[in-house]
MARKEVEX-456294 format. One record per residue (C-alpha): chain; x, y, z. Coordinates in steps of 0.2 Angstrom, whole numbers, padded with zeros to 4 digits, m for minus. Each point is the difference from the previous one (the first is absolute). Layout:
BEGIN
ch	X	Y	Z
A	X	Y	Z
...
***
This chain:
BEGIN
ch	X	Y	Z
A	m0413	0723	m0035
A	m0011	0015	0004
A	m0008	0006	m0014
A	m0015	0013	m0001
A	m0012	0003	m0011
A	m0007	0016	m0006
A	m0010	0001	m0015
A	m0001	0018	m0007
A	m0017	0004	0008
A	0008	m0004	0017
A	0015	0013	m0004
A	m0012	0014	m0003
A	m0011	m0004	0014
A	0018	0000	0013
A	0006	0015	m0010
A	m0019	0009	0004
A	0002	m0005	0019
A	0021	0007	0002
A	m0011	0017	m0006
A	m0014	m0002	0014
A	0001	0010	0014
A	0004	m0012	0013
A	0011	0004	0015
A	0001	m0009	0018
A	m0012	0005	0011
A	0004	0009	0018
A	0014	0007	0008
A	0007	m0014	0009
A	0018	m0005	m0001
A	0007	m0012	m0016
A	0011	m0010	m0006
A	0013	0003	m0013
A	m0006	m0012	m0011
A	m0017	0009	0001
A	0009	0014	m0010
A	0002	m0011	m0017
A	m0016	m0006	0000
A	m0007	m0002	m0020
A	m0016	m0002	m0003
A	0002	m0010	m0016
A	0011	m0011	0008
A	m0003	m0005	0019
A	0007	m0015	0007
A	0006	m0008	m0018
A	0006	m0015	0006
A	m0008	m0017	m0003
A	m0007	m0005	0014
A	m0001	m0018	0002
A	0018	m0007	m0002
A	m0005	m0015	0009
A	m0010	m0007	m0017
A	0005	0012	m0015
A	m0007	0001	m0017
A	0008	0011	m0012
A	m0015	0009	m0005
A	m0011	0014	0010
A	m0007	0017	0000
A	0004	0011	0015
A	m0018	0009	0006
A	0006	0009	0013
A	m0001	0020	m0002
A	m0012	0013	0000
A	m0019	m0008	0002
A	m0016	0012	0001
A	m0006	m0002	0019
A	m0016	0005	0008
A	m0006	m0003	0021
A	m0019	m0004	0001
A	m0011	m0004	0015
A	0003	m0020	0005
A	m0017	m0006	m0008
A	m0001	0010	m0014
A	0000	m0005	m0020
A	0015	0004	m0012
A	0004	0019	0000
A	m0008	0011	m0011
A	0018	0007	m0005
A	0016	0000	0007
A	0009	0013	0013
A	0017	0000	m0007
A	0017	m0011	m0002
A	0007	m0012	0010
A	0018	m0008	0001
A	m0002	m0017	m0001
A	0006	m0008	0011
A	0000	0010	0013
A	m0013	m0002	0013
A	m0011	0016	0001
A	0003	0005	0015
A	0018	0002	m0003
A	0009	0016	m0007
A	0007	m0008	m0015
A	m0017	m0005	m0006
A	m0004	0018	m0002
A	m0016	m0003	0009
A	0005	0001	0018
A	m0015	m0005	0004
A	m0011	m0011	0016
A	m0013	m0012	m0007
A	m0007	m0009	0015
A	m0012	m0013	m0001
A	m0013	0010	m0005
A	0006	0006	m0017
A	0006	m0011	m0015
A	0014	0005	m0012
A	m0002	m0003	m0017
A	0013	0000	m0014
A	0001	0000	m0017
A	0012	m0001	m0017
A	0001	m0005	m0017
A	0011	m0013	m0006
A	0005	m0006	m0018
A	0004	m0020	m0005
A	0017	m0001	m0009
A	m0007	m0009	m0017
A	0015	m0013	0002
A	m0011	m0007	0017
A	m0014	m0007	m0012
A	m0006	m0017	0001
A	0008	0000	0019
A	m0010	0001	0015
A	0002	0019	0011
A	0004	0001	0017
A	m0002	0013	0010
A	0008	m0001	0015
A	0000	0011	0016
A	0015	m0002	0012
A	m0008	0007	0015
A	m0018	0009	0003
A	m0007	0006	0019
A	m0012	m0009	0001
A	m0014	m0005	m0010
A	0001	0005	m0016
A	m0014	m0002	m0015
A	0008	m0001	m0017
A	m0009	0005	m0016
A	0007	0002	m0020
A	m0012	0006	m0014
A	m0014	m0002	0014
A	0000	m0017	0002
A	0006	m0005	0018
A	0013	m0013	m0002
A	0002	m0003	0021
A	0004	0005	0015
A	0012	m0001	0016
A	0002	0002	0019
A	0016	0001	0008
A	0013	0014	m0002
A	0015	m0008	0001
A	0002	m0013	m0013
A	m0002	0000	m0019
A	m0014	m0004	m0011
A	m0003	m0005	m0019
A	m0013	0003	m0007
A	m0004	m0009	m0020
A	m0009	0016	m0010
A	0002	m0009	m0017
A	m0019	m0003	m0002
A	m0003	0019	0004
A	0013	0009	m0013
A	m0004	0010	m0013
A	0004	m0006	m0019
A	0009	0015	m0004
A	0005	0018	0009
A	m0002	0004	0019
A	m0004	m0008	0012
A	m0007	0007	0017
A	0004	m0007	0018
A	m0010	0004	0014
A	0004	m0005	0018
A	m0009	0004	0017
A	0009	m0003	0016
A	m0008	0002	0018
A	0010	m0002	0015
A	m0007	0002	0018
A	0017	0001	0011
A	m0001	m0002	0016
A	m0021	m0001	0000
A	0000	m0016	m0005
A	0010	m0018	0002
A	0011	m0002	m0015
A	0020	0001	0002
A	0006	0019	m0002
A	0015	m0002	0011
A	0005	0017	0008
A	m0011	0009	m0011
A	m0015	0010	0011
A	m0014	0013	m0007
A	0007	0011	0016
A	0020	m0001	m0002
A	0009	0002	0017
A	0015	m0008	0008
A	0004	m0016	m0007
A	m0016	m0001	m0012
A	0003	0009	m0016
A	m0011	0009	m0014
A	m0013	m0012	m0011
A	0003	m0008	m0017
A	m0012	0000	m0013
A	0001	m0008	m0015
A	0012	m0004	m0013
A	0018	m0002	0007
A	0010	m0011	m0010
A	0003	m0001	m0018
A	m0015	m0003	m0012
A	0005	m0010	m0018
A	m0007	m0011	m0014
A	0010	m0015	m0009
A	m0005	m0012	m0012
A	m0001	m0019	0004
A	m0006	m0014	m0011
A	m0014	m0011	0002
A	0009	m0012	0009
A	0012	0010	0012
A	0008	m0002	0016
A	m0009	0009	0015
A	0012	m0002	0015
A	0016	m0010	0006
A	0004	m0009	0016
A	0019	m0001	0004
A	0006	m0011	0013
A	0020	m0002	0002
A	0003	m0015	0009
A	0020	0001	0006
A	0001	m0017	0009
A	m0009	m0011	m0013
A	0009	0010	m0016
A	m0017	0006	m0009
A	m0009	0013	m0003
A	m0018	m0003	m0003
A	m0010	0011	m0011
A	m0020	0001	m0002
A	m0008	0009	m0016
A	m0017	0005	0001
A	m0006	0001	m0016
A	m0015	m0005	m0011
A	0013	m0010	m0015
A	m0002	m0016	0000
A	0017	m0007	m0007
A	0016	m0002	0006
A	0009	0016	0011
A	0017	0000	m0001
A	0011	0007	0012
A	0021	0007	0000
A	0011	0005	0012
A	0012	0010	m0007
A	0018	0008	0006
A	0008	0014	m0009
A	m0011	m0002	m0013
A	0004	m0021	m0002
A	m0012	m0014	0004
A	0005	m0009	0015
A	m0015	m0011	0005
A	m0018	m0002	m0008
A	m0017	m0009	0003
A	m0016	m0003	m0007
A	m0018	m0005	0004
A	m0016	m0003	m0008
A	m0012	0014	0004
A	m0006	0002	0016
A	0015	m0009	0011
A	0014	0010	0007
A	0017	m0001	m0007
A	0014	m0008	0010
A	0018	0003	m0006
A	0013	m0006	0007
A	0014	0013	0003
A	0020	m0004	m0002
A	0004	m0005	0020
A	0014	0017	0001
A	m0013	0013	m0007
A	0003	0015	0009
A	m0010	0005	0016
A	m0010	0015	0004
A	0007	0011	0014
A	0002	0020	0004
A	0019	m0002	m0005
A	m0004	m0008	m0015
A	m0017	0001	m0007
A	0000	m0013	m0016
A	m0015	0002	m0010
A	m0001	m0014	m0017
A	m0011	0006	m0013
A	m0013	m0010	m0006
A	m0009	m0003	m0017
A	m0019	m0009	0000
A	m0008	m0006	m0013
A	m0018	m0007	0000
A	m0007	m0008	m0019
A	m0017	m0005	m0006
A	m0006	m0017	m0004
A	0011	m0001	m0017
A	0014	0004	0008
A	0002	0020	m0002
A	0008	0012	0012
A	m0017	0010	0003
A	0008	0009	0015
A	0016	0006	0004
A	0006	0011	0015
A	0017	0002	0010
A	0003	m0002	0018
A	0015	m0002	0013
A	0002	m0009	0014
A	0013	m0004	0017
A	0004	m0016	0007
A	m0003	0005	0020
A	m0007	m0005	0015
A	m0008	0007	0016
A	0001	m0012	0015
A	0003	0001	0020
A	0010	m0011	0010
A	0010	m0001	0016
A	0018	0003	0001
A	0013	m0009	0008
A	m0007	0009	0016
A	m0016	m0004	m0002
A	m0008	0014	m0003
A	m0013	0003	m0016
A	0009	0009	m0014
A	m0006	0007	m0017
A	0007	m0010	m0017
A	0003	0007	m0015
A	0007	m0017	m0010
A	0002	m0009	0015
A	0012	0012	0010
A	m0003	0011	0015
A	m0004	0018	m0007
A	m0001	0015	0010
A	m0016	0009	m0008
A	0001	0020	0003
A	m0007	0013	m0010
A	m0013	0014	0000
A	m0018	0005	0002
A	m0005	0005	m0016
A	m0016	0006	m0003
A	0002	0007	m0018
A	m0009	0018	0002
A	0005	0016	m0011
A	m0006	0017	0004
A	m0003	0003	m0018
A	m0007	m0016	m0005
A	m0008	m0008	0016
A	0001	m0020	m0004
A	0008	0004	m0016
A	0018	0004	m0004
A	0002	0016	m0012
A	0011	m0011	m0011
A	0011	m0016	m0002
A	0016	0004	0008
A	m0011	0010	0014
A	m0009	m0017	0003
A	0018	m0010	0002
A	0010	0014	0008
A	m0007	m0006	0018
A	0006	m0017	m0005
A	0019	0005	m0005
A	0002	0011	0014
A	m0009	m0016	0013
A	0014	m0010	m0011
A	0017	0014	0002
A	m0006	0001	0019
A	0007	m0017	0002
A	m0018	m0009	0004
A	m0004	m0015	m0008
A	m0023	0000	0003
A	m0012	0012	m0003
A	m0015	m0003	0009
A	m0015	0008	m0011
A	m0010	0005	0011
A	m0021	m0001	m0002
A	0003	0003	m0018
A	0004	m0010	m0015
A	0008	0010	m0013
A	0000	0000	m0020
A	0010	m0018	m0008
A	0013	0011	m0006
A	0005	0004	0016
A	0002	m0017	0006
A	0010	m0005	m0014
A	0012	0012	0003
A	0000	m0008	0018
A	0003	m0017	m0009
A	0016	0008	m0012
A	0009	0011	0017
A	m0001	m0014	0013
A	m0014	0005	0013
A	m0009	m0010	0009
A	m0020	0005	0000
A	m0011	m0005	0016
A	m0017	0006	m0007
A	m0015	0004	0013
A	m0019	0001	m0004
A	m0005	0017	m0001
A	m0012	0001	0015
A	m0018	0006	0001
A	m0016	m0004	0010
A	m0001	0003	0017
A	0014	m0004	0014
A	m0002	m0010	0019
A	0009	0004	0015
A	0019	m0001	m0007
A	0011	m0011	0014
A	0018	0001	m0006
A	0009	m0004	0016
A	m0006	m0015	0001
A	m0011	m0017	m0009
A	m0017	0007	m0004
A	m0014	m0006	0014
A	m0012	0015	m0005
A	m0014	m0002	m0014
A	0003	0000	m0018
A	m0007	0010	m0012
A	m0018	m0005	m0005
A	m0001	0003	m0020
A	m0017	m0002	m0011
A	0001	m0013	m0012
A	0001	0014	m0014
A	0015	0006	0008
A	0010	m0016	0001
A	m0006	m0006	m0015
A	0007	0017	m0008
A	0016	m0004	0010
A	0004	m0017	m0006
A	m0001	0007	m0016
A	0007	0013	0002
A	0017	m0010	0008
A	m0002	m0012	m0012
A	m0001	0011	m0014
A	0017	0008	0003
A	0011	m0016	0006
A	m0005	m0005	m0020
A	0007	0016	m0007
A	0016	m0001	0011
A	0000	m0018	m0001
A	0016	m0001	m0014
A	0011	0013	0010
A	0015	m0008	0007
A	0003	0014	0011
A	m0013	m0004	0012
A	0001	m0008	0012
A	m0013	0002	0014
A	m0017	0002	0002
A	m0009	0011	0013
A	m0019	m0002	0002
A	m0004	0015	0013
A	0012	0012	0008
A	m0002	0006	0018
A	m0019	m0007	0002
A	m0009	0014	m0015
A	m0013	m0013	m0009
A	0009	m0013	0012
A	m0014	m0018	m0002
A	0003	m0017	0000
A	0016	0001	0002
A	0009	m0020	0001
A	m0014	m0002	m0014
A	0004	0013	m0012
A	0021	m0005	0004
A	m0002	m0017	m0002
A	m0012	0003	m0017
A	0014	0014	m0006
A	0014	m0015	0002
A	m0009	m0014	m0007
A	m0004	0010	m0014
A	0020	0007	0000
A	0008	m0016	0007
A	0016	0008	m0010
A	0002	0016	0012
A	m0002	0003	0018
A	m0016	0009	0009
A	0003	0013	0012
A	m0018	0000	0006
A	m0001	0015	0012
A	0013	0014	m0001
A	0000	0007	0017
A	m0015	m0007	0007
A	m0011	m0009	0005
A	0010	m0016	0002
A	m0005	m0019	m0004
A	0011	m0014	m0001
A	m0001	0000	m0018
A	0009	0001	m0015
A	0019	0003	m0002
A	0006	0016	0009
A	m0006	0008	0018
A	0002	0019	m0006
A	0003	0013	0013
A	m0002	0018	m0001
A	0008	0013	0012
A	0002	0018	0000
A	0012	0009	m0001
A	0017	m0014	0005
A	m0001	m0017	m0002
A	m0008	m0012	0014
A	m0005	m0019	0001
A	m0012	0000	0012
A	m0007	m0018	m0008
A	0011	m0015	m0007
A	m0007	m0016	m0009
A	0011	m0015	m0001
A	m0009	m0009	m0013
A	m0001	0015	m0011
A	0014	0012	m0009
A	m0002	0019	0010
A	m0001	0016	m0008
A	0000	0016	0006
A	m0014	0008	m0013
A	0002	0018	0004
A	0010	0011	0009
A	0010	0016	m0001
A	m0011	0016	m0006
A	0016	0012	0003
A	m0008	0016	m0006
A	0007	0017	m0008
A	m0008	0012	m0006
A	0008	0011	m0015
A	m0006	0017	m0003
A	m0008	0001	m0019
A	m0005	m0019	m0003
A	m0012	m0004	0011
A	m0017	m0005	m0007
A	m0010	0015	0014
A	0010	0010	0009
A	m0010	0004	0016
A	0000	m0021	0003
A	0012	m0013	0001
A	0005	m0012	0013
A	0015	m0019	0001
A	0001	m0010	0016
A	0015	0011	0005
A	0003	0015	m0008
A	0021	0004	m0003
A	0004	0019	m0011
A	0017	m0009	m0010
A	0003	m0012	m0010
A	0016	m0005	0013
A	m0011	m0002	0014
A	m0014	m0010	m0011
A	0016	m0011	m0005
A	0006	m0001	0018
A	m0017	m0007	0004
A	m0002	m0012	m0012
A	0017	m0006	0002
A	m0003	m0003	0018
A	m0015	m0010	m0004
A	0007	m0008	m0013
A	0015	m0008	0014
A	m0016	m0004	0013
A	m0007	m0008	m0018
A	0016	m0010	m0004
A	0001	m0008	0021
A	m0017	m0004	m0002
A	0001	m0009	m0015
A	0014	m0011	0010
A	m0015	m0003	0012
A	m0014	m0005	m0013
A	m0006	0014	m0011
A	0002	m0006	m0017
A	m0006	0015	m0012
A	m0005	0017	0004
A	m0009	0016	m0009
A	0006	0016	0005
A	m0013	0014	m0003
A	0001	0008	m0013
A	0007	0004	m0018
A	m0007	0017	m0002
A	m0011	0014	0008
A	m0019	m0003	m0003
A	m0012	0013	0001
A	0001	0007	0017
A	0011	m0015	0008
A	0019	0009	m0002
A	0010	m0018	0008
A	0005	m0007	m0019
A	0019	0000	m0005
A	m0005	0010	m0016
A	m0010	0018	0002
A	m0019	m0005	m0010
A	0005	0007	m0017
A	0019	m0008	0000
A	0011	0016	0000
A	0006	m0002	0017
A	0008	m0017	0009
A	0000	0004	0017
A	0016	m0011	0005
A	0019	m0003	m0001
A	m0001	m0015	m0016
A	0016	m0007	0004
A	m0003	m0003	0019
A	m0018	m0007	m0004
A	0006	m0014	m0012
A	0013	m0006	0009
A	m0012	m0003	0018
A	m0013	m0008	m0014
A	0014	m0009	m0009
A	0005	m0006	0019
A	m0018	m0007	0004
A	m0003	m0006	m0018
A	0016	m0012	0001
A	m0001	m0005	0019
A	m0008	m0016	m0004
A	0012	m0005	m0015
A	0008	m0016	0001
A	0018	0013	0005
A	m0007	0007	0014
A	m0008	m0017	0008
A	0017	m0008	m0001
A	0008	0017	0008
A	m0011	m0003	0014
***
């Protein structure tokens, strides 16, 4: 169930902002989606499926805005509207403009309670700020957060107004590239690979009422050998929590557990697996009660019975396991940009269109690439069959990058601020992605940016995850650690390094570029790592490397990225132009070489060897 609430206050404020004057800002190339953009109602959907209550307000919309010097108090008055949650540097936040790390920006709005919410505590909830963020309502400051890429919730309760509005205030600052903090591709000076700044709110902002005694997180852990699925409730009850598998609406297995232990329920032995062909998702009710015994808490859930493994074949050599079977993991570089909306998709379907067409291009992975991107996303990813290897956005500074062979160089020397901002960081968003079936990898660092500590950080990232693998080092620098040795090679593929104790991937490759005339994010620069001017000699070209691909899978390589889904910025080498209109290759001829690659491991082709 996905109900909003509106009270009648709320609908005259969102009928006020549909009348403001807001419009995109700039002249740069869109999307369609951008088109349909309503003020009054952006990015509607709720967006938390992975623990659900039925009752929530929506904040998103037009917030006043002001950009102040870093150090300076709250502004004296406000510049104009802002989109939220559009960061404001990005066209579709109407600002289109830089903040740097020597300005602040500063948002504000006004919010009504629903009357029904009394006697329940108020949540407000952010789902992704960057980077630290300040958060004041009626004056009162009711926390704070670094991080932009995971949610926060903040309890405002104590700080409501009896009756009427209610203001909300938040300041964000956010250094980019001048300071150590993950930011992924994002740069103050964009160029090449590294791509405009993002400040601020850039994921959907809403309140929900929760009782007293209320569940704050979930752990899910499948377990397909032992037949359980373990679930963990954190939550301040301090009864019995109840948990329910259902199927199709029917109850198939249950648990319980006083307050504060995990759930173990032990699943029928011929519940259905998780895999890309078929990707079962049982739904599941929980329930945590008080002391005498009433449900004080109630959210809903899902959850998969997989598993993520490697092991040899009969050859020997190290495969990836998706329930215990060789799998052939292929999919794209997906770095989840929009010309419109810069981290943030300009709607729903725009935010899962990249998946459906990864998914009708016959790839079974998706390998999100330094970003993490909002829950509904990944649930979708969960409900279509894709496998998610998910990297740590990367920031700080970078040593020498060896990718050709085992690093002997020096490391990256980090300040104790900065890899104690790290760890957080990491940790932070392995506990919001935790329940998401569809991962299955973790990557630490990606071709030596931020690169530190590497066996540490891999063997901390797996003990803390025993249930997926670690890909410590896309690309470089290379350790004998972790699961996977990750190659990158541009633009064919090569395996110029092999490890027998480990399953090999082949991280990036490809980078076939096009460029077509009217969608292209500045006209006067773009570049690929091979530049064709037709989608038949782009699909020639990836067809041919999609056969090296296939012999060299024979020969070890058991997972590969090709680069990349779509156009970003000035890079033109994706498989989509950067505002979707155009796909620059022959569909049919593409799915069947990935459909080749993802099925050459199957149990089929082994025995037609």
């Amino acid at each position: 169930m996905k109900l909003r609430i509106f009270t009648a206050a709320a609908l005259l404020m969102a009928a006020s902002m549909a009348a403001s004057a807001w419009s995109p800002a700039g002249d740069r190339i869109r999307t369609a989606w951008a088109d349909s953009i309503d003020t009054s109602n952006v990015l509607p959907e709720y967006p938390r499926p992975i623990m659900e209550r039925p009752e929530w307000q929506n904040l998103n919309g037009l917030w006043q805005y002001a950009i102040t010097d870093a150090k300076a108090a709250r502004p004296d008055a406000f510049e104009g509207e802002i989109l939220v949650p559009f960061a404001a540097e990005s066209s579709l936040s109407g600002v289109g403009r830089t903040v740097g790390d020597r300005q602040a920006l500063w948002y504000s709005r006004t919010f009504t309670v629903p009357k029904s919410w009394k006697g329940r505590d108020v949540m407000l909830n952010f789902g992704a700020v960057d980077w630290k963020a300040d958060v004041w309502v009626n004056g009162v400051k009711v926390g704070s957060h670094t991080g932009g890429f995971t949610p926060f919730s903040l309890n405002i309760t104590p700080a409501l107004s009896a009756k009427g509005e209610n203001t909300l205030e938040v300041r964000v600052w956010d250094p980019t590239d001048a300071s150590y903090q993950p930011r992924g591709k994002q740069v103050n000076r964009p160029e090449g690979i590294w791509y405009t700044p993002v400040t601020g709110i850039w994921q959907t902002v809403w309140l929900e009422p929760v009782a007293k005694q209320h569940i704050a997180g979930l752990r899910i852990t499948p377990d397909i050998d032992a037949h359980t699925l373990t679930v963990g409730i954190d939550s301040n009850a301090d009864g019995i929590s109840v948990v329910k598998v259902l199927d199709g609406g029917k109850v198939i297995a249950s648990g319980k557990s006083l307050a504060g232990e995990p759930v173990v329920i032990s699943m029928p032995a011929d519940a259905e697996l998780w895999t890309p062909d078929s990707p079962k998702l049982y739904d599941l009710d929980i329930t945590v009660a008080d002391a005498q015994g009433r449900t004080a808490d109630r959210v809903k859930s899902y959850a998969a019975m997989r598993k993520f493994s490697t092991g040899r074949d009969s050859r020997g050599i190290v495969r990836l396991k998706l329930n215990n079977e060789d799998l052939f993991q292929f999919g794209p570089l997906d770095q989840g940009w929009w010309p419109d909306g810069l981290y943030t998709a300009p709607s729903y379907d725009a935010l899962v269109y990249d998946v459906k067409k990864t998914k009708d291009w016959g790839f079974n992975m998706i390998r999100k690439h330094i970003k993490v991107e909002p829950a509904v996303w990944y649930t979708y990813c969960d409900r279509n069959g894709i496998i998610v290897w998910q990297d740590m956005p990367s920031g700080d500074r970078s040593p020498e990058w060896q990718n050709h062979r085992y690093f002997d160089g020096t490391e990256n020397h980090r300040s104790a601020e900065s890899e104690a901002n790290y760890r957080k960081e990491w940790k932070e968003i392995m506990d919001a992605l935790y329940n998401y079936p569809c991962i299955s990898t973790w990557i630490p660092f990606n071709e030596a940016w931020g690169q530190f500590k590497t066996p540490e950080i891999a063997e901390w990232t797996k003990q803390y995850d025993p249930s997926r693998l670690v890909n410590p080092a896309s690309g470089g620098n290379f350790y004998t650690c972790g699961d996977i040795l990750d190659l990158h090679n541009y633009p064919g593929p090569a395996m110029y390094l092999y490890d027998a104790q480990r399953a090999n991937a082949l991280g990036e490759y490809g980078g076939i570029g096009m460029v077509v005339d009217g969608h292209i994010w500045t006209p006067d620069r773009n570049w690929g790592y091979i530049q064709f001017k037709t989608p038949g000699e782009v699909t020639d070209e990836y067809v041919k490397y999609a056969r090296e691909l296939l012999r060299l899978a024979e020969q070890g390589f058991t997972a590969a990225v090709y680069t990349q889904t779509t156009d970003v910025e000035v890079e033109v080498n994706g498989l989509m132009t950067y505002d979707r209109k155009v796909i620059k290759i022959d569909e049919p001829r593409v799915r069947a070489a990935n459909q080749a690659l993802t099925q050459c491991l199957s149990k089929k082709a082994a025995a037609a060897r």
